[in-house]
N, C-alpha and C positions, 0 to 999 in steps of 0.2 A: 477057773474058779475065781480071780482076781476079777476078772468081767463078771462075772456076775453079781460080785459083792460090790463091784463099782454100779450097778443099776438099782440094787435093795438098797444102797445108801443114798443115791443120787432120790429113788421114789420117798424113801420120810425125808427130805428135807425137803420136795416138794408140800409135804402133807403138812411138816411143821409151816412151813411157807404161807398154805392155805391157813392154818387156824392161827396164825399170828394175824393176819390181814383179815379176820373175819371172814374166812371162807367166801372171800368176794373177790372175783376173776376180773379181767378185764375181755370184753367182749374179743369176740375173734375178728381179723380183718374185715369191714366191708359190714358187721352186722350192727346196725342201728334202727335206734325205730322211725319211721316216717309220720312226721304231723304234719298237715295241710292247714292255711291258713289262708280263705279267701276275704280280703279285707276292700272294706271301702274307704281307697286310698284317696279316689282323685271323685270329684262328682259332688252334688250337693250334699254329699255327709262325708267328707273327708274328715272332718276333722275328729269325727265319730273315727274312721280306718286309723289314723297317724298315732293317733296314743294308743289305739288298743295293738298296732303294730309293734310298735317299740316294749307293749307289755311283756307280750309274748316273748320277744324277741329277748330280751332282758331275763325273765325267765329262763329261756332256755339255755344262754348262754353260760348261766349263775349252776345249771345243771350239770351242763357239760364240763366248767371249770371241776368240777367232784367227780369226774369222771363216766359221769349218765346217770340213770337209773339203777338202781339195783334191783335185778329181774332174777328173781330166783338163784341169788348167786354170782350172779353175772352184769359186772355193769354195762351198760348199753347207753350209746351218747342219743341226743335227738339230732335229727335230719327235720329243717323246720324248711318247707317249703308255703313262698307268700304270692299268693297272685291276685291282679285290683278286678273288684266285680263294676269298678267306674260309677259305683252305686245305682245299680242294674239291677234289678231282684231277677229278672230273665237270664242274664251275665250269672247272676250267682249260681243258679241252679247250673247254667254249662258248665261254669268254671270247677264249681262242688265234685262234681261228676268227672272230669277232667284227670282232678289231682284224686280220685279213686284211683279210676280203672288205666291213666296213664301214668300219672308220679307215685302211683300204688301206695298212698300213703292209707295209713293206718288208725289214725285218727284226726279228726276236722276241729278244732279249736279256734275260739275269736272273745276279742273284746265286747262289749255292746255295739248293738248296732242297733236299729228301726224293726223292727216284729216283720214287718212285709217283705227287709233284707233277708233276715235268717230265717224266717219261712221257708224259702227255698234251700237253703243249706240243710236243714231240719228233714223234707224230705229226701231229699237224694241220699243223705245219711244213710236216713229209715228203707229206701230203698236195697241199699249194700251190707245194708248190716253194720254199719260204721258208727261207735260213738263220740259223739257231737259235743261237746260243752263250752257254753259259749254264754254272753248277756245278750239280750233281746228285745228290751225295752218293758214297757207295763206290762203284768199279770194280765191284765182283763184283757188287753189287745192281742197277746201272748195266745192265752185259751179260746180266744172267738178263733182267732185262726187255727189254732191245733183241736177243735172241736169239728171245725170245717174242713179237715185233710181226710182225704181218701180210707189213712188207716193210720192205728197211733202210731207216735213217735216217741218208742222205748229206745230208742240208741238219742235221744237226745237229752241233755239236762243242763238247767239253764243259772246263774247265776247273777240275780238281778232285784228289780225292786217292781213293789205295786203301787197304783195312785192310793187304792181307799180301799183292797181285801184283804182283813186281817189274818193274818200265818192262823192255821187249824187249830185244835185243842193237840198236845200232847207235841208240837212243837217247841222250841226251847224258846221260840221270840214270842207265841200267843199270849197275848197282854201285856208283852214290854211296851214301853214308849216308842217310838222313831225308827219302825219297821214299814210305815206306808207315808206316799207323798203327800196323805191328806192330812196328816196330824203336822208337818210342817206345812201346808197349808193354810190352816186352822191357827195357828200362831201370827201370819201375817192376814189373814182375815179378819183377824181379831184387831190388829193398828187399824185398821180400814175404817173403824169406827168414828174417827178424825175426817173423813172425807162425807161428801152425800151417799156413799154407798152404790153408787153407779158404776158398774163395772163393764165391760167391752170384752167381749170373749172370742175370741181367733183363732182358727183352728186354718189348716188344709185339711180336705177332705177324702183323706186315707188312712189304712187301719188305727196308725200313732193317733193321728190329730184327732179322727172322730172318736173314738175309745175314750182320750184325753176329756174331751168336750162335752162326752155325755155324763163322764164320770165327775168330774167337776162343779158343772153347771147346778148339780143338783144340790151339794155340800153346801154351794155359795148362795144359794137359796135358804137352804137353813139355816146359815148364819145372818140371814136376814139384809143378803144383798138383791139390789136391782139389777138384773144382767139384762144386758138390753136384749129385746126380743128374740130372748133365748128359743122361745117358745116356737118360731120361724125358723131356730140354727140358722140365724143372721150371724155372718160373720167367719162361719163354715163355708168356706173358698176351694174349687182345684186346685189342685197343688202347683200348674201350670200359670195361675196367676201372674201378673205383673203391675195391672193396674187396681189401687187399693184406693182412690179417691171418692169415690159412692160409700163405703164402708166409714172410710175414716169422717169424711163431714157429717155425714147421720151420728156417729160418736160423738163429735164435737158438739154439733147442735143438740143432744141429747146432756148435752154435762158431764159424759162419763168421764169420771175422774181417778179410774181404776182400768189399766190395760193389760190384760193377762190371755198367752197368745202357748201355741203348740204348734212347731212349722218347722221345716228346715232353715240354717241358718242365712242363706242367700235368698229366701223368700221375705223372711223377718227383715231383713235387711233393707228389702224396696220397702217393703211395710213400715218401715219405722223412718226412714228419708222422706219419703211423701207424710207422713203424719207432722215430719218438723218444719218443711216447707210448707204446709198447710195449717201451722200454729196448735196444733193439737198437740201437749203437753201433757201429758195425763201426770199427779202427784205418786205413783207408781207404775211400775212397768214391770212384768214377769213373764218373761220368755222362753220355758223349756223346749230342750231340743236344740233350736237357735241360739240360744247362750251358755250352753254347758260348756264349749270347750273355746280356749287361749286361742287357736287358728282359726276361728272361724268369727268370734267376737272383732280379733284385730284386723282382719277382713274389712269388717266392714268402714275402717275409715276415721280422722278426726276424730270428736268423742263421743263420736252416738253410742257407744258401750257406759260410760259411764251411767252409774246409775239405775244399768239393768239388773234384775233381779234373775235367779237360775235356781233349779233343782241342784243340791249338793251330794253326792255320794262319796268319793270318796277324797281326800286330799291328806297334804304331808304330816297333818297333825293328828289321822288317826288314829284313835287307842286299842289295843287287842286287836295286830295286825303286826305278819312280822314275815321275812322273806328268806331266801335259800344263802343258807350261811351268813349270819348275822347282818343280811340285807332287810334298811328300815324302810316304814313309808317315806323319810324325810331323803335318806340316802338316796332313795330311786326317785324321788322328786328333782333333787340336786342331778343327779346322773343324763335327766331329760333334758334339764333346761341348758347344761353344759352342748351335749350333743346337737340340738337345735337353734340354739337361745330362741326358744319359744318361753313363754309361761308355762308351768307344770299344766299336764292332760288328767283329768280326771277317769279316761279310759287306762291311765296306767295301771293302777289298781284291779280292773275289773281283767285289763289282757293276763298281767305276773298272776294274778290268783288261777286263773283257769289252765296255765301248764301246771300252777303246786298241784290242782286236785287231780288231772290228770298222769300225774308222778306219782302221787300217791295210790292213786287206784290200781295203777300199774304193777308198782313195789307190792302194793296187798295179795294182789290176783297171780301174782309171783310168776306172770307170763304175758304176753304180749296178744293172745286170742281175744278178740275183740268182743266177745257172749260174756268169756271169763271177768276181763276189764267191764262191762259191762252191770256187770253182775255184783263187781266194786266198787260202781260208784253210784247202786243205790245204800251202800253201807257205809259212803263219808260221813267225818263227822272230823274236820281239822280247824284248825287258825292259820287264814293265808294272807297273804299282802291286804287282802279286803276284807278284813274280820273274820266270824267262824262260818264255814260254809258243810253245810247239813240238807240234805235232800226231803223237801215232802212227796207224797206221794202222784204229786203232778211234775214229779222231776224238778222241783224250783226251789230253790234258794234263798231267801228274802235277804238284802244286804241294810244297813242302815243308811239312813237318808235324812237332809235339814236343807237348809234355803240360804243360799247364798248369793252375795252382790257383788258386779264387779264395778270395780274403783279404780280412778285413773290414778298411777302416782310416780313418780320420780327416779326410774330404774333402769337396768335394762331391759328389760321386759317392760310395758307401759300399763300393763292393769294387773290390779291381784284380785282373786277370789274369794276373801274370806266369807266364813261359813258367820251369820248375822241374825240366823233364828233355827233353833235346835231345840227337840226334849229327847233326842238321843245321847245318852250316857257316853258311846267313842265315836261322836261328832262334837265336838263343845262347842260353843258361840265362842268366837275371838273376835268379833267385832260391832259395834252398836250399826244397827241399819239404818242409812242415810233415807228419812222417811220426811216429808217429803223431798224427792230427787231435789237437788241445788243442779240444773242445767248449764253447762259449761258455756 
């Protein structure tokens, strides 16, 4: 009798146990969930892999300090496995496949990368059934390739920005400001009125660059600019390129006093050595893709950075962005530069955001079945380290975006980013644009 009144007591203070603690367990031995993370760490987009690594990564570990997920009750830590596709879109797809059906992970997560990287991620996904959430570069580059895949990709959703297709009617961003690259753009288009209006347009000639170049080309016409012999996609290069000297003296002889380029950042880089060896100075310079991130700018050497101009997404002063247990944009900026002494990554934002949404889909779907999770995360609608992230019906995301320059200065880190043309409300301008470049 004494035993058994020792077990009826011993079970309610289990029970009061559970409902003091929120009826939330700690998983059982051994059970976590599995994310995969194929990043392009090393290869001409590293510097794309390194910050959206460390997002992730940071993410998950702000997750696990709370104990994991809460999956119906149960928390469950993440199991984050990272492996480099060497910036391979062929690598990706093995590697995708890989950490399926060998690290049997559960869901495939990643920073931004190139459209023609996470293309292959996107399928292999779609092939397993696996949901994918990741950033992926432009819209329009984005849907020519998932219009061209064999069959849709409803296990993938993306987290990113467009050059010039505005969010749908019945979107929360449809007709805000500073939802497309073209409307920050259109702001530096607009100083260009100072110049002859001759512009030099660069692309490589892959999904990013030509998408870039077609989508571009045409805006910078109705602002009533000169692009040189756009009309030819002069300028429009292999991606294998090396030598840039036929390109750059036709600019030069030509006037163009505007240089605006779409390339990886070790292509940009011969590109813009030979243009200074060859006196070609352009009164600006804007470089997406090749100048978006701290390691790959500082790559390149002396101060051919300053001066350049980049697409801005995300950095420490964003507004209406906030992270797992009173982690800021500014905190996780600090956090990077301490860990690397790099410059803050603007893929941190884009990596941390993509474990919140997929924790949160997870918590909704109150299970780990990847149809279930699947099924929640066409029903987000949160505020994560990258603003509010809400799905349209092309699985995508639009984040806010502005134009930023990078500027040599006196630290330890050697350039900062600030954000220098904005009509997004949580981007602000914090710094006047050095127009035209002053050449070190």
């Amino acid at each position: 009798m004494l035993k058994k009144s020792f077990f009826i007591l011993l079970a309610i203070a289990m029970v009061a146990g559970l409902i003091l603690s929120g009826c939330t367990t700690a998983a059982p031995s051994g059970q976590q969930i599995i994310v995969g993370m194929c990043a392009t760490k090393t290869g001409m987009f590293a510097g794309f892999g390194q910050g959206g690594a460390y997002g992730v990564q940071y993410a998950v570990d702000d997750i696990n300090k709370q104990g994991g997920i809460d999956v119906g009750g149960t928390k469950m830590p993440i199991k984050l496995i990272v492996v480099d596709n060497e910036s391979d879109p062929n690598k990706t797809a093995t590697l995708t496949e890989a950490l399926i059906l060998t690290d049997k992970a559960q869901f495939i997560v990643n920073g931004i990368d190139p459209p023609h990287i996470r293309s292959q991620a996107a399928i292999k996904c779609e092939q397993h059934g696996i949901p994918h959430i990741t950033g992926n570069g432009p819209y329009e580059a984005w849907m020519t390739l998932k219009g061209e895949a064999p069959k849709p990709w409803d296990h993938t959703w993306s987290v990113s920005f467009a050059i010039a297709t505005p969010a749908p009617e019945g979107d929360y961003r449809h007709g805000k400001p500073g939802f497309t690259m073209g409307e920050a753009y259109l702001e530096a288009l607009g100083s260009l009125a100072t110049t002859n209006k001759k512009v030099a347009a660069f692309a490589t000639d892959e999904p990013d660059g030509r998408g870039w170049y077609m989508s571009i080309t045409p805006l910078m016409k109705e602002q009533g600019m000169d692009v040189y012999k756009v009309d030819k996609e002069f300028g429009l290069v292999p991606e294998e390129t090396t030598d840039f000297s036929t390109v750059i003296k036709e600019w030069k002889d030509a006037g163009c006093e505007s240089l605006w380029s779409n390339c990886g950042g070790p292509v940009f880089a011969a590109l813009w050595k030979q243009a200074l060896a060859m006196g070609y100075r352009p009164k600006d310079v804007f470089a997406t893709r090749a100048a978006v991130f701290y390691q790959d700018i500082i790559s390149w050497g002396g101060d051919l950075a300053h001066g350049v101009s980049n697409e801005m997404f995300w950095n420490p002063g964003i507004k209406n962005s906030k992270g797992i247990g009173g982690v800021t944009p500014q905190s996780l900026a600090d956090r990077y530069v301490k860990d690397t002494n790099l410059g803050y990554s603007q893929n941190l934002g884009f990596g941390y955001a993509v474990v919140q949404v997929l924790a949160d889909a997870i918590h909704r779907a109150g299970s780990v079945d990847p149809e279930k999770v699947n099924a929640a995360l066409a029903e987000t609608d949160m505020v994560t380290m990258y603003s509010r992230v809400a799905f349209d019906k092309d699985h995508y995301s639009r984040v806010p975006v502005a134009f930023g320059q990078w500027i040599k200065v006196d630290k330890p880190y050697k350039y900062e980013n600030p954000v220098v043309l904005s009509v997004n409300e949580d981007l602000a301008t914090t710094a006047k644009w050095e127009f035209p470049i002053q050449y070190k």
